[in-house]
PAVOMAR-837519 format. One record per residue (C-alpha): chain; x, y, z. Coordinates in nm, 3 decimals, padded with zeros to 5 digits, m for minus. Example, Ala and Ser with C-alpha at 12.3 -4.5 7.8 and 13.67 -1.06 7.14 Angstrom:
BEGIN
[site A, [01.230, m00.450, 00.780]];
[site A, [01.367, m00.106, 00.714]];
# end
This chain:
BEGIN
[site A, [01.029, 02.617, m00.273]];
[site A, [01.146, 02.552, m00.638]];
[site A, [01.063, 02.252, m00.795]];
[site A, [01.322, 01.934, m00.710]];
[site A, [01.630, 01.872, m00.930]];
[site A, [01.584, 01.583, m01.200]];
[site A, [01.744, 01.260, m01.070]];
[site A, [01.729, 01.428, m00.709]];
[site A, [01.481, 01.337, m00.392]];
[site A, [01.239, 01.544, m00.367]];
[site A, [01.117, 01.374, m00.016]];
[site A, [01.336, 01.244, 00.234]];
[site A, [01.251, 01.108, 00.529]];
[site A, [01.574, 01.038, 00.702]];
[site A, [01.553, 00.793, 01.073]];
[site A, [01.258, 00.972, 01.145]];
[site A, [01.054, 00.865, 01.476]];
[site A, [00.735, 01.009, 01.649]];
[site A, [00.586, 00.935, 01.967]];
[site A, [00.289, 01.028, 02.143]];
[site A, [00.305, 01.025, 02.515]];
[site A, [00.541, 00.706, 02.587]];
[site A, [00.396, 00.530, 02.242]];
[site A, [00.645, 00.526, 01.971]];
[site A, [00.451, 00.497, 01.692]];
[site A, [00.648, 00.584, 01.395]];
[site A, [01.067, 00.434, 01.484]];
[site A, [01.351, 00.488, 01.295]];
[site A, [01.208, 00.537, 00.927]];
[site A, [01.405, 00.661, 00.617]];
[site A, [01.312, 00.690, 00.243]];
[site A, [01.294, 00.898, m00.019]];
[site A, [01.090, 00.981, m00.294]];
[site A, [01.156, 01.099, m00.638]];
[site A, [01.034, 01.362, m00.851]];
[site A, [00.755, 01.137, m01.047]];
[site A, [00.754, 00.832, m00.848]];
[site A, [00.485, 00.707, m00.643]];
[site A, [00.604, 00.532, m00.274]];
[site A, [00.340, 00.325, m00.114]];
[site A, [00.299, 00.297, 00.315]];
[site A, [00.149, m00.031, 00.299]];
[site A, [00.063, m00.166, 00.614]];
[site A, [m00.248, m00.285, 00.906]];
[site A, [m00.389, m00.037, 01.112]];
[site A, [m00.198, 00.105, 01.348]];
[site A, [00.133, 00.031, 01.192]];
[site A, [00.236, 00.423, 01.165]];
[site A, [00.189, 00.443, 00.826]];
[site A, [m00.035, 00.784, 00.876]];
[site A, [00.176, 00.955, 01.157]];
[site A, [00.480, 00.910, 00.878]];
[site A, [00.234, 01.069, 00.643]];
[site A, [00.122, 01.346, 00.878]];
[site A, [00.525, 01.390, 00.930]];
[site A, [00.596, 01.444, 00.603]];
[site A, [00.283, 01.681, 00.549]];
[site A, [00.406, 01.924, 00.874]];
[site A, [00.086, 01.774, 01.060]];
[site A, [00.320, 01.609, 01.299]];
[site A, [00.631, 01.681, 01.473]];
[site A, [00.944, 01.419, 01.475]];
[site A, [01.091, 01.338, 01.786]];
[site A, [01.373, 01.209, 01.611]];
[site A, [01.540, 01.264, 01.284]];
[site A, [01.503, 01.509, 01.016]];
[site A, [01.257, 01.567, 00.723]];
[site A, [01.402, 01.739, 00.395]];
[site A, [01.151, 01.828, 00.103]];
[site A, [01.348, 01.952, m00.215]];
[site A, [01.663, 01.962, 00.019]];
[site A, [01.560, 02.182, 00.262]];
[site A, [01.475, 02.097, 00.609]];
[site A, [01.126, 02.117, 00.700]];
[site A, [01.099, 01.924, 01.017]];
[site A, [01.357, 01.778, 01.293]];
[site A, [01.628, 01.925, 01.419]];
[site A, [01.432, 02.198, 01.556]];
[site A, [01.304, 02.331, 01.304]];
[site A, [00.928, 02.294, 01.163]];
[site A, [00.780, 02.429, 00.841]];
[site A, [00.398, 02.459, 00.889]];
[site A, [00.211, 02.291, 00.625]];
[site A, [00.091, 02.593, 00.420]];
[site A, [00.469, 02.684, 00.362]];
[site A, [00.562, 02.336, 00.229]];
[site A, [00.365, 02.369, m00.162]];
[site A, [00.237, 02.015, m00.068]];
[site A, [m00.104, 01.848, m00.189]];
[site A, [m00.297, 01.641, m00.033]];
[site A, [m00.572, 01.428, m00.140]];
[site A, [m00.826, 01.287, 00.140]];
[site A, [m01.030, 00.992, 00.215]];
[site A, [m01.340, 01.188, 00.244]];
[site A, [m01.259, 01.454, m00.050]];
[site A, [m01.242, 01.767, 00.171]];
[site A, [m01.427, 01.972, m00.047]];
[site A, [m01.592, 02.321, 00.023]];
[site A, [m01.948, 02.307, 00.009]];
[site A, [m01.972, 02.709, 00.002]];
[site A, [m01.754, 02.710, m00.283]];
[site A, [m01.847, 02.591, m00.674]];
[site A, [m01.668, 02.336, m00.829]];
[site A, [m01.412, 02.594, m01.026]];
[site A, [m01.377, 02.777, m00.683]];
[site A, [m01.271, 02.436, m00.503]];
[site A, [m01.016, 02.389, m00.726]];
[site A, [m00.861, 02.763, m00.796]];
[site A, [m00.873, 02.775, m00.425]];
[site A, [m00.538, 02.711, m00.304]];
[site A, [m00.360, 02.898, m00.611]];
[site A, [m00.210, 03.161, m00.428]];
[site A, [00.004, 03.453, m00.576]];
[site A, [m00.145, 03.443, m00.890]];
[site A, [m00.395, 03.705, m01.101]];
[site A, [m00.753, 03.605, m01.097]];
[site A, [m00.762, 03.505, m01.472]];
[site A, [m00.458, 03.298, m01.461]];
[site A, [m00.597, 03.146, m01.128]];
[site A, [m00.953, 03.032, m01.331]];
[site A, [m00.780, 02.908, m01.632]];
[site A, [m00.474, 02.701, m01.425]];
[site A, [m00.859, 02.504, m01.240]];
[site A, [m00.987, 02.531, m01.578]];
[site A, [m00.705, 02.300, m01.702]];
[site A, [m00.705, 02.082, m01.413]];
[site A, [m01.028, 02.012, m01.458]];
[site A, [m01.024, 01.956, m01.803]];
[site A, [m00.716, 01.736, m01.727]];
[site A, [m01.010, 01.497, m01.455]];
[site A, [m01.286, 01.509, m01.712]];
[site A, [m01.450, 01.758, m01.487]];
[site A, [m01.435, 02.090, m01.683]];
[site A, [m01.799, 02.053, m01.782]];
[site A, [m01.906, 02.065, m01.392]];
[site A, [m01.675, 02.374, m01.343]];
[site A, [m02.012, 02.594, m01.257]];
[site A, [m02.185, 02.294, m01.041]];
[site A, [m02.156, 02.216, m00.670]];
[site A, [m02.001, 02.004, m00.467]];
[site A, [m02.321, 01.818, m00.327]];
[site A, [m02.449, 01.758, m00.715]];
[site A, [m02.158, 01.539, m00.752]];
[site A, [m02.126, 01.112, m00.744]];
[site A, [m01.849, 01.036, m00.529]];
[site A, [m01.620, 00.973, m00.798]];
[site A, [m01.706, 01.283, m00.958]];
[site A, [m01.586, 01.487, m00.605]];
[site A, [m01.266, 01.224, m00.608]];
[site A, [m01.156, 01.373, m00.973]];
[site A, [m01.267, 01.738, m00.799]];
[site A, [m01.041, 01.689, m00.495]];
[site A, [m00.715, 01.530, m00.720]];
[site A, [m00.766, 01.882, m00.948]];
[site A, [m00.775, 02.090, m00.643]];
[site A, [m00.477, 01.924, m00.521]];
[site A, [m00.254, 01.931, m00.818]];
[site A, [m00.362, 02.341, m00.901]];
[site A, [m00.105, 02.536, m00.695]];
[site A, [00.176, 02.287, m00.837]];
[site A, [00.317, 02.110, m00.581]];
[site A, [00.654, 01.945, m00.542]];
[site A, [00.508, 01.683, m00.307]];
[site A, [00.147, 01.515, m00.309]];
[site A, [00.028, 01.323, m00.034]];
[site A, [m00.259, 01.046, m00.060]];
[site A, [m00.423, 00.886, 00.251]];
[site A, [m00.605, 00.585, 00.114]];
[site A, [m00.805, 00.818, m00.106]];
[site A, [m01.010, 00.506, m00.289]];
[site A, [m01.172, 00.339, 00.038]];
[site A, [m01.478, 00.502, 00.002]];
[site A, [m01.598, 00.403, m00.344]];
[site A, [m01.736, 00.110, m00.453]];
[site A, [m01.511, m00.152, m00.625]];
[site A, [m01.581, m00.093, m00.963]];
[site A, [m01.571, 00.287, m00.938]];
[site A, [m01.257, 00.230, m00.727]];
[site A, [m01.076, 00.043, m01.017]];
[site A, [m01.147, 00.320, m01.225]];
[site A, [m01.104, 00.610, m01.038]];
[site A, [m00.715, 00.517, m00.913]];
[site A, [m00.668, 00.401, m01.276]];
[site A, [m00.752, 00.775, m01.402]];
[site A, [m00.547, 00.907, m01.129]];
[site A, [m00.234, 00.749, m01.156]];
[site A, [m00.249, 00.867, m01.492]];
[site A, [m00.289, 01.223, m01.426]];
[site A, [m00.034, 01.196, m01.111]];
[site A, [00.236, 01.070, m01.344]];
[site A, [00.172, 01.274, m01.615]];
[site A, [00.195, 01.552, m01.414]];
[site A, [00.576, 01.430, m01.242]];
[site A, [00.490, 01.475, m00.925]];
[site A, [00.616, 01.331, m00.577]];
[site A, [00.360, 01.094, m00.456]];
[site A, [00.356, 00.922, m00.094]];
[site A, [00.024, 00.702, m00.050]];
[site A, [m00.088, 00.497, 00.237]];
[site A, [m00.288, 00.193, 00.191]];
[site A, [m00.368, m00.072, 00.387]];
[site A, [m00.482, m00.277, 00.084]];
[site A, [m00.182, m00.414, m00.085]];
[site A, [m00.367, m00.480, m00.429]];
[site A, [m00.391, m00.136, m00.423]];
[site A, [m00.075, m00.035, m00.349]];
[site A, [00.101, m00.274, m00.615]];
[site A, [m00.148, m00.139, m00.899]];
[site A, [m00.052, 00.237, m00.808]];
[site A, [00.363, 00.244, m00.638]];
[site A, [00.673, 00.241, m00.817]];
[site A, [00.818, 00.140, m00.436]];
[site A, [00.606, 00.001, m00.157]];
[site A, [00.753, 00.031, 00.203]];
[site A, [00.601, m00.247, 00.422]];
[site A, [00.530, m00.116, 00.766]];
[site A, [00.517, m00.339, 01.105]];
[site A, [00.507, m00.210, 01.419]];
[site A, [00.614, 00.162, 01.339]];
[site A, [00.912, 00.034, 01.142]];
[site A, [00.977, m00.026, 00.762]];
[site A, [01.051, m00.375, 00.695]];
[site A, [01.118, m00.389, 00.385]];
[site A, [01.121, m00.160, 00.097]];
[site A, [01.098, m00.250, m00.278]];
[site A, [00.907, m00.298, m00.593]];
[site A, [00.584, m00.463, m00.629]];
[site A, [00.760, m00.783, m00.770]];
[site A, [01.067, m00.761, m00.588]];
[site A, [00.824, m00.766, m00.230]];
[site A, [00.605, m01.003, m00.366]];
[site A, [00.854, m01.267, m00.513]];
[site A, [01.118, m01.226, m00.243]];
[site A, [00.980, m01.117, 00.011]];
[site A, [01.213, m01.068, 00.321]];
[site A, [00.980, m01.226, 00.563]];
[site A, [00.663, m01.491, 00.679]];
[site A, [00.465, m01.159, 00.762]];
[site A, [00.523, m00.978, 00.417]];
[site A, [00.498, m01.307, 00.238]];
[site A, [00.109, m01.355, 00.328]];
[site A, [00.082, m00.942, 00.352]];
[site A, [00.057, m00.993, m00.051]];
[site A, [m00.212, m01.263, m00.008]];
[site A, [m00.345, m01.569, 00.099]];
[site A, [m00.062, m01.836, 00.192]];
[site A, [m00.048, m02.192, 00.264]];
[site A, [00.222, m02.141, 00.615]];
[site A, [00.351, m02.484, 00.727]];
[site A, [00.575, m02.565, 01.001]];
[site A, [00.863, m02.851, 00.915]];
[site A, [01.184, m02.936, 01.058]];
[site A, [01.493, m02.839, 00.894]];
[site A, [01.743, m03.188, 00.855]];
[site A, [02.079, m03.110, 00.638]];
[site A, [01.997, m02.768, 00.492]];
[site A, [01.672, m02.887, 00.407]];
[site A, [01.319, m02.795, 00.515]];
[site A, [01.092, m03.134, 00.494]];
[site A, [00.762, m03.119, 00.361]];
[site A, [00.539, m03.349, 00.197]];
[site A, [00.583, m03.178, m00.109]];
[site A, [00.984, m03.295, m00.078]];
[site A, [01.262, m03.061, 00.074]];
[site A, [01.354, m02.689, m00.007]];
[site A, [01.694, m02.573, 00.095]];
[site A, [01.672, m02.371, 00.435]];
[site A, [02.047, m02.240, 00.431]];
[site A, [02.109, m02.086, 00.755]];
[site A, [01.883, m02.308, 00.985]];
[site A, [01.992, m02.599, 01.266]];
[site A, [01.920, m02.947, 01.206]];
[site A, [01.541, m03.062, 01.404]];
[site A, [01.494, m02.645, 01.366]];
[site A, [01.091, m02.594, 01.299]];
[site A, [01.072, m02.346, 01.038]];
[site A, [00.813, m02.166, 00.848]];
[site A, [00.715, m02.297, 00.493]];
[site A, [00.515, m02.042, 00.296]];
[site A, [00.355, m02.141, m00.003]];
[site A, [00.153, m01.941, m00.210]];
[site A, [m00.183, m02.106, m00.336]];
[site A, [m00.142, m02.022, m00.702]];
[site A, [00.206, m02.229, m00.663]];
[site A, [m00.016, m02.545, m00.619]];
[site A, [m00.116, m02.753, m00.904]];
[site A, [m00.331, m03.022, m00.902]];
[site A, [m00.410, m03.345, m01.072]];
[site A, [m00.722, m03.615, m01.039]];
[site A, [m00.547, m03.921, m00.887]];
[site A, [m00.682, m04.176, m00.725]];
[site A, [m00.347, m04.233, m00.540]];
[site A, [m00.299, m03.920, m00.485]];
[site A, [m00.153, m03.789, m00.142]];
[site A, [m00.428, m03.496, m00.077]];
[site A, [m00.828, m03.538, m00.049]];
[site A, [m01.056, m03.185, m00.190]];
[site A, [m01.256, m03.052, 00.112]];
[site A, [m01.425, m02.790, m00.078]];
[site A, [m01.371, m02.599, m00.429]];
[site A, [m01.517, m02.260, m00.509]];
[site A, [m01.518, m02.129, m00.833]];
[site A, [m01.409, m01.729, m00.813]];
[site A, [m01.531, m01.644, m01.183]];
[site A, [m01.110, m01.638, m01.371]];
[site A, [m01.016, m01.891, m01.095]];
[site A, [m01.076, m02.208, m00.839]];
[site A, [m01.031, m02.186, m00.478]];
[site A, [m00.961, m02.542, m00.335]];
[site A, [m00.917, m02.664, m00.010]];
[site A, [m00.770, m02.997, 00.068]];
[site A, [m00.612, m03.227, 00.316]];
[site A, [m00.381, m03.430, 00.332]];
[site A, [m00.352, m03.683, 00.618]];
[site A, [m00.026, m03.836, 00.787]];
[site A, [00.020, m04.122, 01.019]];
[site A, [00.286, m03.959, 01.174]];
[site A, [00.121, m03.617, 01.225]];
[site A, [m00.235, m03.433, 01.260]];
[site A, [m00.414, m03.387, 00.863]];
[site A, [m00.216, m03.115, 00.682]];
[site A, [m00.476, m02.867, 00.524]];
[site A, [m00.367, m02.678, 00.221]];
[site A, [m00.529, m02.421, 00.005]];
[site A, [m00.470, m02.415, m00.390]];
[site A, [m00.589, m02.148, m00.646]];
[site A, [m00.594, m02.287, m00.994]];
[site A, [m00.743, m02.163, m01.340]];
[site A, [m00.898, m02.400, m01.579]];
[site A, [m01.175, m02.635, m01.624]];
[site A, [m01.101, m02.913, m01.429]];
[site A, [m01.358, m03.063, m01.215]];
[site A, [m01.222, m03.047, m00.833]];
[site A, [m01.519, m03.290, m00.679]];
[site A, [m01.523, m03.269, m00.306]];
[site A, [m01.396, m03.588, m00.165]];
[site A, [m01.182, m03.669, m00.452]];
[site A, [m00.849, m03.790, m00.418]];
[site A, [m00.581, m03.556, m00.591]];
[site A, [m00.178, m03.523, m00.655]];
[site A, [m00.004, m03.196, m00.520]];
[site A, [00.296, m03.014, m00.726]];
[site A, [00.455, m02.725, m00.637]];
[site A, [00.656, m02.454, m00.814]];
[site A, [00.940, m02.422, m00.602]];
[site A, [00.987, m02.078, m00.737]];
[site A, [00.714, m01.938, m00.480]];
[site A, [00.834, m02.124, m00.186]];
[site A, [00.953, m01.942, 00.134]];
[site A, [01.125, m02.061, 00.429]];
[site A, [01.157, m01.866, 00.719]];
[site A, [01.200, m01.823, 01.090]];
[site A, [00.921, m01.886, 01.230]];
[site A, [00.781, m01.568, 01.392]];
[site A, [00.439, m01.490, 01.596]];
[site A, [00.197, m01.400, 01.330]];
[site A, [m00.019, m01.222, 01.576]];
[site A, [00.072, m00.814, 01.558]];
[site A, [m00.013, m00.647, 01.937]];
[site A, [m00.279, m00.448, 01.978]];
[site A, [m00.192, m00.070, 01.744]];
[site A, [m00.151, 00.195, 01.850]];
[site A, [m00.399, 00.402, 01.825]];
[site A, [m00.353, 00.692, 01.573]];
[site A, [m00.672, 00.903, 01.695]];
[site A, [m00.463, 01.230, 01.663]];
[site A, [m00.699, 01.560, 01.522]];
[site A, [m00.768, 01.466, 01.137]];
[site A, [m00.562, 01.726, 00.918]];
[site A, [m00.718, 02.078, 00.824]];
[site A, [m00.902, 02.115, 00.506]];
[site A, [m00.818, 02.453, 00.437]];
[site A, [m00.482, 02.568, 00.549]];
[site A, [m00.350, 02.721, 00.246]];
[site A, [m00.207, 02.549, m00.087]];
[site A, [m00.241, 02.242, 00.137]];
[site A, [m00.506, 02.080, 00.036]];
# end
């Protein structure tokens, strides 16, 4: 397959669905991906996120709809391209690679087609590209485990493909190392204009690395967007604290109006005496020593950049109201005192309220992919 058209899809997933047995795991999901953009699966376990990635990879079978890579269909429809004929990377959790094989081997491994010289020098660049080149003649087991990440993402992008495929290939480093190692590879991914599809099921993650994220629930996309768009308009209670902690009250809607004690927010679309979520985010919660103030501080934690506060407030109409606030700055949030509560209505959600409770997942125990069937790796 050549490489995809610029300003064409080089992925398209289009009403795709995959069951196994009677479980519909994966229902009804379309996107597409772009030659040099990176789409995120973002979602809890269980949510389908890896079947659709499995799809898209030739690991799984649709039972519905149709998958097109560079505009030719690979899967649905009754047809199936295996994954060795699809010039697709993958990058795993665990790395993948061969311990039989030397570092330049692992990586000139799946360039096929190709003369043995121009197959060393092509892993010769990759790794050079990783910071790895001096480690070209070492093995696998020699290596820290960010060391074998930078390996595996060289061995990946060798043979050139149109399509890479990452399945939350950071979860098994450290923090620190983690922050780096993404880092590095988003910046070889992108200088490299490939197709990326991730999955992550940590959405700091997936806003530092997407251009899109697709939010997945249940085996169904629920909303699809950039970081910001998802994460300042977000199209639902459920993606709203996906992005974060979030203060979720439940008020009555009277004239368009949700009613808090924080004042009203318009609620267009909602009955009068409806209950309705109210989703606040903490950092939209400022606060101010007042003796007369309507909230009492429970407990405040200092998080090194910023302040984690809990509070109450109390009603004598209804049970204490407790609230959670993250603030930066110096000022001194004493446990027991009495503090005022503003909000920036900017980062104020109201919703339908909705069971915030997902059913047990579905398990997605299939057989983990091959390491070693052809350019796929």
């Amino acid at each position: 397959m050549s490489p995809c058209p610029p300003g064409s899809a080089c992925l398209i997933m289009d009403s795709v669905s995959c069951a196994y047995g009677e479980n519909r795991v994966v229902d009804d999901v379309f996107f597409a991906v772009r030659p040099g953009e990176l789409l995120c699966l973002l979602g809890p376990s269980g949510c389908g996120k890896t079947t659709t990635l499995r799809m898209a990879a030739g690991l799984e079978k649709p039972v519905e709809g149709r998958i097109l890579l560079n505009g030719q269909l690979v899967g649905g429809q009754g047809v199936h391209v295996p994954p060795e004929n699809r010039n697709v990377g993958f990058l795993f959790q665990d790395y993948a690679l061969f311990p039989h094989l030397n570092i330049l081997d692992n990586v000139a491994f799946g360039i096929l087609n190709k003369p043995k010289a121009e197959r060393r020098d092509r892993a010769i660049e990759m790794l050079r590209q990783v910071g790895m080149d001096k480690f070209a003649d070492g093995w696998p087991h020699q290596l820290s485990g960010g060391q074998m990440q930078r390996v595996a993402l060289a061995r990946a992008l060798a043979p050139q493909p149109m399509l890479m495929l990452l399945d939350e290939p950071f979860s098994g480093l450290d923090k620190r190392l983690r922050d780096q190692i993404r880092d590095e590879t988003l910046h070889v991914l992108k200088s490299s204009g490939v197709c990326v599809l991730m999955v992550t099921h940590d959405p700091e993650e997936a806003m530092f690395m997407a251009d899109r994220i697709a939010i997945m629930r249940g085996g169904r996309i629920i909303q699809i967007g950039e970081p910001e768009e998802l994460y300042r308009r977000p199209a639902s209670s459920f993606v709203a604290s996906f992005f974060g902690e979030v203060n979720r009250l439940s008020v009555r809607v009277m004239d368009g109006e949700a009613l808090s004690p924080f004042g009203s927010f318009p609620a267009p679309g909602f009955k009068d005496d409806e209950v309705v979520d109210l989703v606040i985010r903490p950092e939209a919660v400022s606060l101010e020593l007042d003796d007369d103030g309507i909230a009492t501080v429970l407990v405040s934690h200092m998080l090194g950049r910023s302040n984690l506060i809990h509070m109450r407030i109390d009603s004598d109409h209804a049970p204490p109201l407790h609230l959670h606030a993250r603030t930066t700055g110096s000022l001194p949030h004493i446990e027991g005192a009495r503090i005022s509560v503003t909000i920036d209505r900017s980062q104020v959600h109201v919703y339908a309220r909705e069971d915030q409770v997902d059913p047990d997942p579905v398990p997605e125990d299939v057989p983990a992919p091959p390491a070693n069937v052809g350019n796929f790796c």
